[in-house]
N, C-alpha and C positions, 0 to 999 in steps of 0.2 A: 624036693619033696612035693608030693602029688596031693593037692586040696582040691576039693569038691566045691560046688558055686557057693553052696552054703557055708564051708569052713573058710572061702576067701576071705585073708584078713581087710579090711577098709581102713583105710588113711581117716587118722584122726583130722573130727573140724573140716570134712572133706564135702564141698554145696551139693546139694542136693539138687535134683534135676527139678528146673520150674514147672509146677503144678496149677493148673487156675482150681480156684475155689470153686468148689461144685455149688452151686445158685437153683432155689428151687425153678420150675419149668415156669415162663410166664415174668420171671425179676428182673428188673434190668440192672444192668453189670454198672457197678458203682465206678466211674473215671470215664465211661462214655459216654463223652454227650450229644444231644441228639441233633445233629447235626447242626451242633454249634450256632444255635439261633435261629435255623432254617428250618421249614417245613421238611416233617420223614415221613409223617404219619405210620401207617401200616406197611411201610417200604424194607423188604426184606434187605435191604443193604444199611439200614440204621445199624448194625451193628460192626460194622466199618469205618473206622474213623480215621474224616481227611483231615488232618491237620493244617496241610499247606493248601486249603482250599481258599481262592482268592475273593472279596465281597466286591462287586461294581456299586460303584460310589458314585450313580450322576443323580441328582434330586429334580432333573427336566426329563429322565426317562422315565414317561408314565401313558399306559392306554388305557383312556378312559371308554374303548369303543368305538373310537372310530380309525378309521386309518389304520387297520391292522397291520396292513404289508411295509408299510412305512416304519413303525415302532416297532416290527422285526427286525427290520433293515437294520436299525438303530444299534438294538438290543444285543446282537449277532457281532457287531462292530465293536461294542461295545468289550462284549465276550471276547477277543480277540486281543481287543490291550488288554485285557487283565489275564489275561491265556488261561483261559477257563476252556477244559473241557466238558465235553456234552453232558455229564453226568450235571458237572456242576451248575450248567447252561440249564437242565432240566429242574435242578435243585434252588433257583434261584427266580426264576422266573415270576412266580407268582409273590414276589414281594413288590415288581414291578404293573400290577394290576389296580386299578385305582378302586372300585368298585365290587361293596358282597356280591352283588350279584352277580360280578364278572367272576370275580375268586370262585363261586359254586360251581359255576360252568367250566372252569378250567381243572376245579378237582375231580369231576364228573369223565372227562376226558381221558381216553386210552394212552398208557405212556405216564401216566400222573404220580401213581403209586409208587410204582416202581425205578420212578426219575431215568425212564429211556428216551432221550430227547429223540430222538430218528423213529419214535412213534406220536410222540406227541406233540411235537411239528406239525406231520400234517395233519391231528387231530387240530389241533388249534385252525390251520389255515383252512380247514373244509367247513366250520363252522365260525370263524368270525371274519378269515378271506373274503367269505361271502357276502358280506355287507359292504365290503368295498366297491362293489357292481353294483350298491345303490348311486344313481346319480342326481347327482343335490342341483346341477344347475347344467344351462346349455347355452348354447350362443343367442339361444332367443331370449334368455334373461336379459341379455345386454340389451337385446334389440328392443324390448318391451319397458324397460327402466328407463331408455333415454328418450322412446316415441311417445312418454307420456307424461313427460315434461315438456317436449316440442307444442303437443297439442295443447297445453298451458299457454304458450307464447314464450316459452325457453325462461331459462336460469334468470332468476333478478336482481337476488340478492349474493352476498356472499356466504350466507350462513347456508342458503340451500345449495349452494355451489359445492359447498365442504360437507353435505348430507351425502348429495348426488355421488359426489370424486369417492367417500368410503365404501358405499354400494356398491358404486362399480368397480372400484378395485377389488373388493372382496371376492364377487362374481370373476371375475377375471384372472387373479391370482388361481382360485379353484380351476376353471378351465385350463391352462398351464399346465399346473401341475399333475392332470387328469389328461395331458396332451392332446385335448380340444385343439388350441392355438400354439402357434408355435414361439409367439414372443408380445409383447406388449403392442410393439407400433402395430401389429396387426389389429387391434380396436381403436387405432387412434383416431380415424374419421370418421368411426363409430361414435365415441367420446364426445365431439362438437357434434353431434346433431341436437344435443337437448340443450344449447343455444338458438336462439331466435337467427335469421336468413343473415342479417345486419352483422350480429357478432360473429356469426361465422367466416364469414367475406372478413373483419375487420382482424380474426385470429389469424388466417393464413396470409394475410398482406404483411404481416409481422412476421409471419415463418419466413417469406420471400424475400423481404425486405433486410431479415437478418441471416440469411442464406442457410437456413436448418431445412429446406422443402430440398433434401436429395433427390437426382435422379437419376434412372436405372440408364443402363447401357444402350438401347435402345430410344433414347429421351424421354419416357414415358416418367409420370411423377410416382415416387417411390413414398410407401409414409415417411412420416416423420419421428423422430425419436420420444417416447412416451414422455420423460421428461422437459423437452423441451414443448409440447404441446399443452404438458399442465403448466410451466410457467406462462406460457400465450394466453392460454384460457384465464386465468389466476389476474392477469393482469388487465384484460378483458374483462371481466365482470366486478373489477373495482373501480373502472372506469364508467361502468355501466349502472352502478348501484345508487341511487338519487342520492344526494347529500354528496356524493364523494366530492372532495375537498384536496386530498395528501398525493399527489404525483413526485412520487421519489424516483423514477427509473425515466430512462430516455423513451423504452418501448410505449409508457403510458400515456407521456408527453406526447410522443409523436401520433399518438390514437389520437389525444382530447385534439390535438391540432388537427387532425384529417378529418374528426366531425364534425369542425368549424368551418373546412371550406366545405364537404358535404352537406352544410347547411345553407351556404353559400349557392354553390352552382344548382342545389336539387338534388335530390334522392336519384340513384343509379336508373330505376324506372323513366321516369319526366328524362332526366336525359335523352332515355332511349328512343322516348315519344319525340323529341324534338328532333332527332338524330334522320329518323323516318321521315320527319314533315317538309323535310328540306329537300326541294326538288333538283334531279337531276341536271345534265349540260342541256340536254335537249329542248326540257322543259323549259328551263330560266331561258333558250335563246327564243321562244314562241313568245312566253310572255313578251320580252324587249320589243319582238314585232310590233306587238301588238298595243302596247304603249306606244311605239312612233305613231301607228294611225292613228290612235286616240288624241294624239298630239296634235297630227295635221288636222283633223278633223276640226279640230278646235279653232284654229286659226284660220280655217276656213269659213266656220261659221260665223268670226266675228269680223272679220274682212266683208261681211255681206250685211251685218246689220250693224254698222255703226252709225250712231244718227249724226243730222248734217250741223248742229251746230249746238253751243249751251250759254248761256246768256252770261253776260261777262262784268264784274261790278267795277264804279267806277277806279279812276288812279290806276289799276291795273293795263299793261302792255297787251295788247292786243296779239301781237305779234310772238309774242311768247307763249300762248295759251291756242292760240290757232291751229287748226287741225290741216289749213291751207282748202277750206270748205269755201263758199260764199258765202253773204252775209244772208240773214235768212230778209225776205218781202214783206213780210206781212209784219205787225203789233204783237211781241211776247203776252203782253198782258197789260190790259185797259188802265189810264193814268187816273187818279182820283182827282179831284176841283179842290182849290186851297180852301180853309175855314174862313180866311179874312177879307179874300176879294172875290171868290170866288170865280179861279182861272182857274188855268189846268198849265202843268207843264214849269213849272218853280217849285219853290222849296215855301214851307209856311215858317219857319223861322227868320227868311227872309224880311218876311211882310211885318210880323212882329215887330222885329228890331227897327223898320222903317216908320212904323206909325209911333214907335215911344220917340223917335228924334222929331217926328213932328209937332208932340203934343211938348214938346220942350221951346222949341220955336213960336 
């Protein structure tokens, strides 16, 4: 039997085909959310919902502005463990913005609305890439932080040792990683110049001494390893700092000891002065010459005026004292007359002792 679409009988309790509830224009459909926590705004794909959309969960990924290309680098990576695609990479982004003002600029941004990350990539990178090419520091920072400390009369304390060492590392890590420099030890003899002439000389007799001064294949001196030139220095300027008192290491030891014989022999200078003062072969064999004549000279002169005799006291050997001269002609010196008898040529004690035996007689 032949039935028409309208006479078709329908199976009782038979579902009906799914109809969505007609919504006036402008409502939003009740069970979508809007991207589940996440920025959609005016994004014609809000009404698409990802369920298995994944959330990157690091609380250190954050730009606050600087270093763009770097916290893409990140973020990208980031993107990858959690196997986010671009939509989502798009969709997610600006939760990793630290700053309103940055969030403006990035909702301003082509690619934003509409969460196309392969527009709004290099939206982002043409206006905050750009700040990357600002440069915050150069090798002359280094050169200007440590020449003017030098002209001070270099490092004294430890406290300014430990200002200097953050400064300059700061400077220098940014150079690095901006590929100024290619590694630390390249500022390391940079590093001791804002030590005084003394400490410098006393840092690297320490590198040498404890065999950290590598050198290159040609023998030439290669730096030294960064850390082992902070420890140098480190121990240097505690040795150096008045009052220091605590020598716990052998390196410091052996400082305070090598400044005791350089106190000893003279400062490196005075040596050098003495080093210079010291005459040559040639020289020293002239003088010797000339000391012999000075010599003969002498003995010449006193071979010609030696006098012919010197007067000789009694009980004394004649013959012991004699030059093998003659005796001399004439009177040394005029004899006095005694007080009591007035002769010449006795003794007055004599005459004394003779007149008391008389007057006893």
């Amino acid at each position: 039997m032949q039935y028409t679409d309208e006479q078709t009988p329908q199976p009782q309790h038979h579902q009906q085909p799914y109809q969505s509830t007609p919504y006036p224009t402008g409502f939003q459909c009740p069970g979508i959310q809007q991207g589940y926590g996440l920025r959609m705004g005016n994004n014609s794909l809000a009404d698409i919902p990802r369920k298995s959309m994944k959330i990157i969960k690091n609380p250190t990924l954050m730009f606050d502005g600087n270093n763009f290309t770097a916290f893409l680098k990140r973020y990208e990576q980031e993107a990858r463990v959690f196997e986010l695609d671009e939509y989502a990479m798009a969709m997610q982004i600006g939760r990793f913005v630290k700053t309103e003002e940055l969030k403006q600029e990035l909702e301003a941004m082509d690619g934003y609305d509409d969460a196309q990350w392969d527009i709004l990539r290099p939206a982002m990178m043409e206006l905050w890439g750009e700040r990357d090419n600002t440069i915050l520091h150069t090798q002359q920072d280094l050169i200007d932080l440590s020449g003017k400390l030098a002209k001070k009369g270099g490092l004294a304390t430890v406290q300014e040792y430990k200002t200097y060492l953050g400064k300059f590392s700061a400077i220098l890590t940014y150079l690095i990683k901006n590929e100024q420099l290619r590694a630390r030890e390249d500022a390391s003899y940079q590093f001791l110049t804002a030590f005084s002439p003394t400490s410098q000389k006393n840092i690297k007799r320490a590198l040498v001494m404890q065999k950290q001064l590598p050198k290159g294949p040609d023998g030439s001196s290669k730096p030294p390893k960064w850390e082992h030139v902070i420890a140098a220095a480190e121990a240097e300027i505690r040795v150096e700092e008045p009052g220091f008192s605590n020598i716990s290491g052998f390196a410091e030891s052996n400082q305070v000891m090598q400044k005791a014989l350089d106190v000893r022999k003279g400062d490196g200078k005075r040596r050098e002065k003495i080093l210079e003062e010291i005459p040559n072969q040639a020289a020293l064999q002239k003088k010797i010459v000339d000391m012999e004549k000075e010599i003969a000279s002498l003995k010449n002169q006193r071979a010609s005026n030696v006098p012919l005799s010197y007067p000789q006291s009694g009980g004394v050997n004649n013959n012991e004292l004699s030059r093998g001269d003659p005796r001399p002609t004439g009177k040394l010196y005029e004899p006095k007359s005694c007080y009591y008898c007035h002769k010449e040529g006795h003794n007055p004690s004599n005459v004394q002792k003779h007149l008391k035996m008389n007057n006893k007689v």
